[in-house]
Phi, psi and omega in degrees: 000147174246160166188180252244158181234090174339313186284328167221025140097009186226202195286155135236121163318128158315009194231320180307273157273127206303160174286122174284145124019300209281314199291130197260327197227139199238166183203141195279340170276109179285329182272354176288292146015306194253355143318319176271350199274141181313332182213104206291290163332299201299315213286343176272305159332312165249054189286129170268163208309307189275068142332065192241115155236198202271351165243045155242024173294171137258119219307014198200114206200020184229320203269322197307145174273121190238137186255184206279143187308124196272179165292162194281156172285148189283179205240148161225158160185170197288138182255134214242337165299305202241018187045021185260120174294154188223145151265143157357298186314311187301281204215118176326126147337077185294184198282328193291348190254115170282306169314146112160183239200117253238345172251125197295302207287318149329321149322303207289271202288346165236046158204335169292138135323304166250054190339284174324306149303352159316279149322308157338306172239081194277151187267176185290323189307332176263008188235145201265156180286170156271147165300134149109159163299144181264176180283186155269186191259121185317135163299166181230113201317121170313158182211112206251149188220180215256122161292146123330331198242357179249307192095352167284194190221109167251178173253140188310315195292313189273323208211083186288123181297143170294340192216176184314111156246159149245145219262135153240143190270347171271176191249307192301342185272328153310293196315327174298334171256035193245130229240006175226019206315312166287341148285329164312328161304313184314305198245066204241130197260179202258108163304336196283095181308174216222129171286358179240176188273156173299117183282172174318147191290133167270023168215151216275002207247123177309127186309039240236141144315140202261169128329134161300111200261237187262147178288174142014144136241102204273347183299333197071009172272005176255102166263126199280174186206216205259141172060033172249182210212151178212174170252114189205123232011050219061009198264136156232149209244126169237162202257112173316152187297176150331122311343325182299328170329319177272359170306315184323340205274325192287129184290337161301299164290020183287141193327156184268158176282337181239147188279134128286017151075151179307168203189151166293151179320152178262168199261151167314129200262017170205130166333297193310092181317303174333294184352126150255146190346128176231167198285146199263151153293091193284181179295307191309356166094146170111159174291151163288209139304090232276331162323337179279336161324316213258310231209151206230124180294157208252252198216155173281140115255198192216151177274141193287122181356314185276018156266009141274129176332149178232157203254171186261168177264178187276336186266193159294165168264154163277161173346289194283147194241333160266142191335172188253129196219162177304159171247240198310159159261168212074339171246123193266096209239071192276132195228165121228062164284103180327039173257075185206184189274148171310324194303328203287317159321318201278327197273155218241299173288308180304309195312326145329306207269308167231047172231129183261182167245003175193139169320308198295329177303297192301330177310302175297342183271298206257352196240004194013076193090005197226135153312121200222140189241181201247145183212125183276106176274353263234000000 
């Protein structure tokens, strides 16, 4: 069965995707389907490859010759980091993705943000090979544009922007405009290509800067406890269990002022779990840093936008408490109906990437320079 998928205006399968409760009317027909659907075109475009229902079985099934059961089909579905389908194969199928779908380019056009890009990178397996070794392939010039949720200059091919931005092929020339411009220098990669191919990432999630959690408190009116997490010169820092845990508090162990860079876990400093810390011993003979008793370094980060001041406004506030976010796909649309995929509110980085505080804002983020129309939920 098919039906009209309230979120993105077009058909979707009960076997893609479970059937919501609220949906009344179902069509046995896909191209019947797409006659009710919001972009008549589109919704044909992504007819998916495989059809089968039940009243195209066949009546005599005792005489038929049945051929051999193929292999099961890979699964594709939308990856909500890089806005891209991804298959099974790539990367497991979290529990939270409802969709998905045995057709790439169908993927593509009812979960992507960025359709073309998407498309792009369709995989070979679904495209016929060439005969023969293939060469290898000219490299392709990096193209680093400025994030939003960082203020740095990342490169497009790792961390694909949702929306339009603009991109340089130089990293310094990016950085004059990054609102973090000596860090960003600061962390400027290594250019020099490599004769072999890059291997896979060992964690399936691209890597990004967290959020900043509260700095330091050297006054001593914050009392820290086990797992509690702090900040000091962009580094953050947690305060170790029990026993160690109460060092945190001593103005002796307090986190060091200069980042002294990631390090292996430090070794136990006793069998005995009871032991309490004792100060470590370099080679060079004298005690070490005592901060590593208390507090265990994390990771670097940055701090979050809102933590510049907002002018107050001139209007009213509205009604409605959610944000101006894309609306229909395909249509260049800024809404703030509570009508969007969930994932984009949970994540911390998405919330960033695709929500304004004004139509006009939003207009300017995803539509640039384009006619963009506004639709008030308000």
């Amino acid at each position: 069965k098919f039906y009209v998928d309230t979120s993105s205006g077009l058909c979707m399968s009960d076997k893609e995707q479970p059937m919501p409760d609220w949906i009344e009317e179902t069509f046995s027909r896909y191209h019947l389907c797409c006659d009710k659907s919001v972009n008549k075109l589109l919704c044909l475009k992504a007819k998916p490859s495989l059809i089968t229902t039940d009243d195209e079985s066949t009546d005599d099934e005792s005489t038929e010759t049945h051929a051999p059961t193929p292999a099961p089909d890979i699964l594709y579905f939308i990856d909500h980091v890089t806005g891209i389908c991804v298959s099974e194969l790539e990367k497991p199928i979290p529990s939270y993705i409802t969709a998905t779908f045995v057709d790439y380019k169908r993927c593509c056009i009812l979960e992507s943000k960025t359709l073309e890009k998407c498309l792009a990178k369709k995989p070979a397996s679904d495209t016929a090979l060439a005969t023969g070794p293939s060469s290898a392939p000219n490299p392709v010039p990096a193209k680093f544009y400025v994030q939003d949720s960082s203020g740095l200059c990342v490169d497009e091919a790792e961390f694909p922007s949702p929306y339009s931005v603009t991109t340089y092929e130089d990293y310094g020339e990016c950085c004059k405009t990054a609102w973090k411009k000596d860090l960003c220098l600061l962390q400027r990669p290594t250019m020099s290509p490599s004769g072999f191919p890059t291997m896979a990432p060992s964690t399936p999630w691209p890597t990004e800067p967290g959020f900043c959690p509260e700095p330091y408190d050297s006054s001593g009116a914050t009392k820290y406890k086990r797992n509690s997490e702090v900040e000091v010169d962009q580094v953050v820092y947690r305060c170790k269990p029990a026993p160690y845990s109460s060092y945190c508090n001593k103005s002796d162990f307090r986190p060091p002022q200069e980042d002294p860079g990631p390090e292996p876990k430090p070794q136990k400093n006793s069998d005995d779990p009871d032991a309490k810390p004792i100060a470590k011993i370099n080679k060079g003979g004298g005690a070490g840093p005592l901060w590593k008793d208390a507090w265990e370094r994390l990771y670097m980060c940055v701090y979050s936008p809102t933590e510049y001041p907002t002018p107050s406004p001139n209007t009213p506030a509205p009604s409605c408490k959610t944000r101006w976010h894309p609306g229909d796909i395909g249509k260049k649309i800024c809404t703030n109906s509570a009508i969007f995929p969930v994932l984009w509110s949970q994540d911390p980085i998405l919330r960033v990437a695709y929500f304004a505080d004004t139509a006009d804002e939003c207009c300017e983020k995803f539509y640039p320079r384009q006619k963009c129309r506004r639709r008030d939920e308000c």
